[in-house]
DSSP file (Angstrom, degrees, kcal/mol; ACC not computed):
  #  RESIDUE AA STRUCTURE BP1 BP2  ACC     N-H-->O    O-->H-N    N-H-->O    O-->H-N    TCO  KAPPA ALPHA  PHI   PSI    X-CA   Y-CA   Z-CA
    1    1 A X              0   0    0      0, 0.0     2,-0.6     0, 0.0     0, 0.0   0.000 360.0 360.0 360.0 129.8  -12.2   31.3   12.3
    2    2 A X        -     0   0    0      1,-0.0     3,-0.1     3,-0.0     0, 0.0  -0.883 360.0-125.7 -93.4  90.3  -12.2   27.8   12.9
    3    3 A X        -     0   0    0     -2,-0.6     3,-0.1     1,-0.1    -1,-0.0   0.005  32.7 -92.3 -61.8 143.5  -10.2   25.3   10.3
    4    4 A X        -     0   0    0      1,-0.1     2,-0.2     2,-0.0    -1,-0.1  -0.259  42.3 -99.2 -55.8 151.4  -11.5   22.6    8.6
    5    5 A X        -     0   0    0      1,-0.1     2,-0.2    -3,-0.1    -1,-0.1  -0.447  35.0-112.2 -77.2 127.0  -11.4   19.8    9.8
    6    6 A X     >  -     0   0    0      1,-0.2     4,-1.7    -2,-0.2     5,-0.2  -0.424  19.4-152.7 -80.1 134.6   -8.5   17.3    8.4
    7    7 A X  H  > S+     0   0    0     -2,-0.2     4,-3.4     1,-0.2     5,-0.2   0.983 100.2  53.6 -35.9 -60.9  -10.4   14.3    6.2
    8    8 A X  H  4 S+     0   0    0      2,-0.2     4,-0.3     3,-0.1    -1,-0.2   0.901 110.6  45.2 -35.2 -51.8   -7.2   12.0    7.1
    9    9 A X  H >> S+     0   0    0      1,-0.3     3,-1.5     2,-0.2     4,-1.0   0.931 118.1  43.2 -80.9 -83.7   -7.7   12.8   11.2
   10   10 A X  H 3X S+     0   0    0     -4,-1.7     4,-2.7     1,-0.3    -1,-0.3   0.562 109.4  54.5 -52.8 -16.7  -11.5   12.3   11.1
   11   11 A X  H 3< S+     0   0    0     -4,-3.4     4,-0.4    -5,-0.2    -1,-0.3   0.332 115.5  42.7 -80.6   4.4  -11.4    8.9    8.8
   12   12 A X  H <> S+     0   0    0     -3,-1.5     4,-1.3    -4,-0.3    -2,-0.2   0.641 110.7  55.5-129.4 -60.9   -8.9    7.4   11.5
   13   13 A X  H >< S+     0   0    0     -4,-1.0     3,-1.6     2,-0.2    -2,-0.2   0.912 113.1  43.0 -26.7 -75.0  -11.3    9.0   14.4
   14   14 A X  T 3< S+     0   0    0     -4,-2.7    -1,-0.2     1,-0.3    -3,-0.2   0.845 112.1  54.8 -61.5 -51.9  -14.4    6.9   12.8
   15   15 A X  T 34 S-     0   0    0     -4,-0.4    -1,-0.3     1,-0.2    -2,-0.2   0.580 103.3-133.0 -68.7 -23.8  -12.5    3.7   12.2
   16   16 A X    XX  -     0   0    0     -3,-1.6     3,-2.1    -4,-1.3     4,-1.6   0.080  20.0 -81.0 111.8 133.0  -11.3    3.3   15.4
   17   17 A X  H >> S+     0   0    0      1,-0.2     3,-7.8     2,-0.2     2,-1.0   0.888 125.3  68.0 -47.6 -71.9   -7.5    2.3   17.2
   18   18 A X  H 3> S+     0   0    0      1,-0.4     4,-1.2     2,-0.2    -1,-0.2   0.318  97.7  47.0 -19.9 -25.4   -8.3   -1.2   16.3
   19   19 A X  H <> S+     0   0    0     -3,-2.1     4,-0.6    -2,-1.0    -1,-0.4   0.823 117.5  46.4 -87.6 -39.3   -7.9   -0.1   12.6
   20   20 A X  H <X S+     0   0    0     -3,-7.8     4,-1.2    -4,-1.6     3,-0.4   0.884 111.8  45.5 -59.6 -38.9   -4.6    1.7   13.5
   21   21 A X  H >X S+     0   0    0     -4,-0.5     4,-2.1     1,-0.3     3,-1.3   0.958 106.8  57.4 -79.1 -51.8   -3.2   -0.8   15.4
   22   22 A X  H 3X S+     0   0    0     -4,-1.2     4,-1.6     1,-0.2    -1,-0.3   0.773 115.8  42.2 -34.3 -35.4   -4.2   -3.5   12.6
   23   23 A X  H 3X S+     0   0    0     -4,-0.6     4,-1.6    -3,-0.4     5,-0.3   0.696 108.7  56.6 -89.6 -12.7   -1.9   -1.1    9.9
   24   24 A X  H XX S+     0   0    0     -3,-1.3     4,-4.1    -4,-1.2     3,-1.5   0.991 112.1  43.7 -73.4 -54.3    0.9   -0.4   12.4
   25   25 A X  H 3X S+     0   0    0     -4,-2.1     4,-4.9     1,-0.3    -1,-0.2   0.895 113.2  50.2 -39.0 -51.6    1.3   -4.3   12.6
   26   26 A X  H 3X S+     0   0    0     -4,-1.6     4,-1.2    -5,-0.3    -1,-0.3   0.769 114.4  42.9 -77.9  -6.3    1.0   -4.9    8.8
   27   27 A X  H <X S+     0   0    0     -4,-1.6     4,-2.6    -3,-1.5     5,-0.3   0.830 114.8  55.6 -92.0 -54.3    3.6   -2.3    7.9
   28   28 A X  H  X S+     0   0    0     -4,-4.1     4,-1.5    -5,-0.3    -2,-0.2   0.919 107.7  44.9 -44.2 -41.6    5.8   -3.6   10.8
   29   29 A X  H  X S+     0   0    0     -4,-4.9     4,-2.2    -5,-0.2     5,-0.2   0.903 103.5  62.6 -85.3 -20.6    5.8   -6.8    9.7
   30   30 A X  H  X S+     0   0    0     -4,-1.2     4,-3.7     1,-0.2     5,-0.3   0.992 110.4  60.3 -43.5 -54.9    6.6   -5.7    5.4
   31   31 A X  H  X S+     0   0    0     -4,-2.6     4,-1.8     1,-0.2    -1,-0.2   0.832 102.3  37.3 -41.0 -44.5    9.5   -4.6    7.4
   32   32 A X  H  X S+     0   0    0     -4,-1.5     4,-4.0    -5,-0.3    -1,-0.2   0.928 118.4  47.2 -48.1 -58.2   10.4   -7.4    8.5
   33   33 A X  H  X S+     0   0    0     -4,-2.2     4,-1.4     1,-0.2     5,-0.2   0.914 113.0  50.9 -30.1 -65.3    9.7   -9.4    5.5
   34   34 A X  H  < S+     0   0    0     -4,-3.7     4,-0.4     1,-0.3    -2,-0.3   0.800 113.2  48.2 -91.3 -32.5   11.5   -6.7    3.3
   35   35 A X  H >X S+     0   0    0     -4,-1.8     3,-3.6    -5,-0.3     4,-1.8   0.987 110.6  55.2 -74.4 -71.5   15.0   -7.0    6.2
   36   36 A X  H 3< S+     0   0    0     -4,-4.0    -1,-0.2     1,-0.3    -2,-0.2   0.801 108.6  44.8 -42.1 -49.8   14.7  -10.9    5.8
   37   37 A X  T 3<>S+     0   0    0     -4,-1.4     5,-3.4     1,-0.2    -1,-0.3   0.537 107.3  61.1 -70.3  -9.7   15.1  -10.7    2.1
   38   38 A X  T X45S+     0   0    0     -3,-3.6     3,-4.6    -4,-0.4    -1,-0.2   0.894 105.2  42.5 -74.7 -48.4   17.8   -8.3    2.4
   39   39 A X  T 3<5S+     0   0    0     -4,-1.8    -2,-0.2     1,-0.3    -1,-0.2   0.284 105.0  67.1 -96.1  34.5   20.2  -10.5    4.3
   40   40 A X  T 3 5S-     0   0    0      2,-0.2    -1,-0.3    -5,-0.2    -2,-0.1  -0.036 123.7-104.8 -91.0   3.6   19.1  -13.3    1.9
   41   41 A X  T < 5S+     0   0    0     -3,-4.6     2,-0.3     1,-0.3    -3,-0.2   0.478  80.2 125.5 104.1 -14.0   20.9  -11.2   -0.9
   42   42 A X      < -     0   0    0     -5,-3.4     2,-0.3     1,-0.0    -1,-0.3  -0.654  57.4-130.6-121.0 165.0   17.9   -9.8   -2.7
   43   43 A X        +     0   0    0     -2,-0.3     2,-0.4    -3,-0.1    -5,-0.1  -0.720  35.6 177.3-115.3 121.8   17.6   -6.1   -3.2
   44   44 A X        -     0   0    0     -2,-0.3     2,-0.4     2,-0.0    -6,-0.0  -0.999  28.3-158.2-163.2-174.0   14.4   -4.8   -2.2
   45   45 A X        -     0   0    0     -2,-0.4     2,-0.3     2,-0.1    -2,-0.0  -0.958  18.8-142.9-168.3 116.3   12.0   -1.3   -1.8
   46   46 A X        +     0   0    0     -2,-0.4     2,-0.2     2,-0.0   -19,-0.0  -0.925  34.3 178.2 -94.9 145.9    8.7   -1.0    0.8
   47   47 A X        -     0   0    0     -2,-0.3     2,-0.6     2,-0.0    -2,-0.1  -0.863  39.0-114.1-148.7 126.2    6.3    1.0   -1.0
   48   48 A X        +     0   0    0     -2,-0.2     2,-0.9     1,-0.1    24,-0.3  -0.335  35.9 172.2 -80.1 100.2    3.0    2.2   -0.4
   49   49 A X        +     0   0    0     -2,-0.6    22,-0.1     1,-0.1    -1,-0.1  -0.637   9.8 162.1 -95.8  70.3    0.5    0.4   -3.2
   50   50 A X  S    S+     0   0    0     -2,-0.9     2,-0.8    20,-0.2    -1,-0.1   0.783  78.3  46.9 -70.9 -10.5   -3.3    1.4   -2.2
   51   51 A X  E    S+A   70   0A   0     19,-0.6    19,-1.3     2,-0.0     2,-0.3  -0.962  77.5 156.3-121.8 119.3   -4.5    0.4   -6.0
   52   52 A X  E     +A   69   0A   0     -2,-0.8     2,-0.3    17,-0.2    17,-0.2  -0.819  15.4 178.3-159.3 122.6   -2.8   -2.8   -6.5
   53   53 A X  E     -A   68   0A   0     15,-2.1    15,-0.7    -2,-0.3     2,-0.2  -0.810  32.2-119.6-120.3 157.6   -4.3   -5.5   -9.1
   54   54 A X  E     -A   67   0A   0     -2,-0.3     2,-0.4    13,-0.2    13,-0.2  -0.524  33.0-166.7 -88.9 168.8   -3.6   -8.5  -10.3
   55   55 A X  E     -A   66   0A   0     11,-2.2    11,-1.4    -2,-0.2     2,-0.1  -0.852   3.2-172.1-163.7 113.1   -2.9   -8.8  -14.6
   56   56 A X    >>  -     0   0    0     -2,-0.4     4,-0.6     9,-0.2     3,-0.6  -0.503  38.4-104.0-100.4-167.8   -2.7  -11.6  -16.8
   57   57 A X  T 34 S+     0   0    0      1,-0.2     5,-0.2     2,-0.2     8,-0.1   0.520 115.9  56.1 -90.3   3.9   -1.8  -12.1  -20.3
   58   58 A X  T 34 S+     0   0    0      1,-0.1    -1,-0.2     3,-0.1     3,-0.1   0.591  82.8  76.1-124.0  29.5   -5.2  -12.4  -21.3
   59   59 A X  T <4 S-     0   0    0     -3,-0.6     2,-0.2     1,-0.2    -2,-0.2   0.925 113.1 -24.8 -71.4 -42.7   -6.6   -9.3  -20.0
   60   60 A X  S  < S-     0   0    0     -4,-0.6     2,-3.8     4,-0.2    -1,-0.2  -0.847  87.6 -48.4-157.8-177.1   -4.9   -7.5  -23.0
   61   61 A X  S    S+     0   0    0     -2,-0.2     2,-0.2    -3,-0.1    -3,-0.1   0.043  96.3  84.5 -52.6  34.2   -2.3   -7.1  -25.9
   62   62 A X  S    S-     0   0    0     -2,-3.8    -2,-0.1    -6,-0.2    -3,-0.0  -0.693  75.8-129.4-137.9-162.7    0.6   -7.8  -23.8
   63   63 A X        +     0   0    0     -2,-0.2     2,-0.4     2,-0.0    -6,-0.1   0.065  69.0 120.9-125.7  15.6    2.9  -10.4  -22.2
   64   64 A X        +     0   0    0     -8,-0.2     2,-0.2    -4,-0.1    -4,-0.2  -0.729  30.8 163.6 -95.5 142.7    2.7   -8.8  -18.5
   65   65 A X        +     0   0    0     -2,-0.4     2,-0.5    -8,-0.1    -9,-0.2  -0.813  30.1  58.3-126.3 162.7    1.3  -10.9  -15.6
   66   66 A X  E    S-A   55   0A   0    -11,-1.4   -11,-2.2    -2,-0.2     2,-0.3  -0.749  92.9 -17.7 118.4-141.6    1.5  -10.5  -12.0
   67   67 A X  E     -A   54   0A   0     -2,-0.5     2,-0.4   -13,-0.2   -13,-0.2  -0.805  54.4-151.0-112.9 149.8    0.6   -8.0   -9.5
   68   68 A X  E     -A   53   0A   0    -15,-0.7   -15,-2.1    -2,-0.3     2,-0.3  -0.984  14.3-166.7-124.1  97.8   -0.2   -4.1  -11.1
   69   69 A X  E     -A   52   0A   0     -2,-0.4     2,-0.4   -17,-0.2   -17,-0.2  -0.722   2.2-163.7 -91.7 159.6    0.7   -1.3   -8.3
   70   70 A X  E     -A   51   0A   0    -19,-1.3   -19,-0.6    -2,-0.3   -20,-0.2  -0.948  20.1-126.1-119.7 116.0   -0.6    2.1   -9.1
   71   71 A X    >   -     0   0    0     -2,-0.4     3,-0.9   -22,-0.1     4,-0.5  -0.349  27.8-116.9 -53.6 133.7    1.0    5.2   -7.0
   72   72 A X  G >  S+     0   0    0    -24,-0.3     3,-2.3     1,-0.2     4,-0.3   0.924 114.2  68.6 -37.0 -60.7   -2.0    7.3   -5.3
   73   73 A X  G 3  S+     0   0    0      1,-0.2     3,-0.3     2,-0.1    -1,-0.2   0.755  99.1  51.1 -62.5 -13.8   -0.8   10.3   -7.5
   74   74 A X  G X  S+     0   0    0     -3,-0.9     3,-2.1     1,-0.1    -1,-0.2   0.489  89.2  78.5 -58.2 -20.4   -2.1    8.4  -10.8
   75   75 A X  T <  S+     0   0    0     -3,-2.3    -1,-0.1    -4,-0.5    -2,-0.1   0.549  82.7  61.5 -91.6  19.3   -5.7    7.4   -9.8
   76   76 A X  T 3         0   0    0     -4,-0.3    -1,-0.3    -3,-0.3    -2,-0.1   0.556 360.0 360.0 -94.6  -5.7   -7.2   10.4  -10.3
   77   77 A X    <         0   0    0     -3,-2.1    -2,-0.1     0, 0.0    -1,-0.1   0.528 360.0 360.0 -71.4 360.0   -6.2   10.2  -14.1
């Protein structure tokens, strides 16, 4: 019996190294970023945001602005 085939491994296949290579770079350099800010004092967390929006105060009732992450395991709700 032959297992299915993982989504992950074939959506990386079609896209190509070029795609890989593009993500290895942008997560190497958050690192970087997130190391600079460290020994500048500031406290700080890399985290993986694939749903990330921006939010003002006049989208809705509230006083939050700024950038809106949602964790992967929430967007199916």
């Amino acid at each position: 019996m032959v297992p299915d085939p993982d989504p992950f491994v074939e959506k990386r296949q079609r896209l190509g190294e070029a795609h890989v290579e593009a993500w290895e770079q942008t997560l190497e350099e958050t690192e970087l970023l997130a190391e600079e800010r460290r020994e500048d004092g500031w406290e700080t967390t890399v985290v993986m945001a694939p749903h990330t929006d921006t939010v003002s105060r006049d989208m809705n009732d509230h006083d939050r602005f700024g950038l809106m992450h949602v964790p992967v395991s929430y967007t199916h709700l």
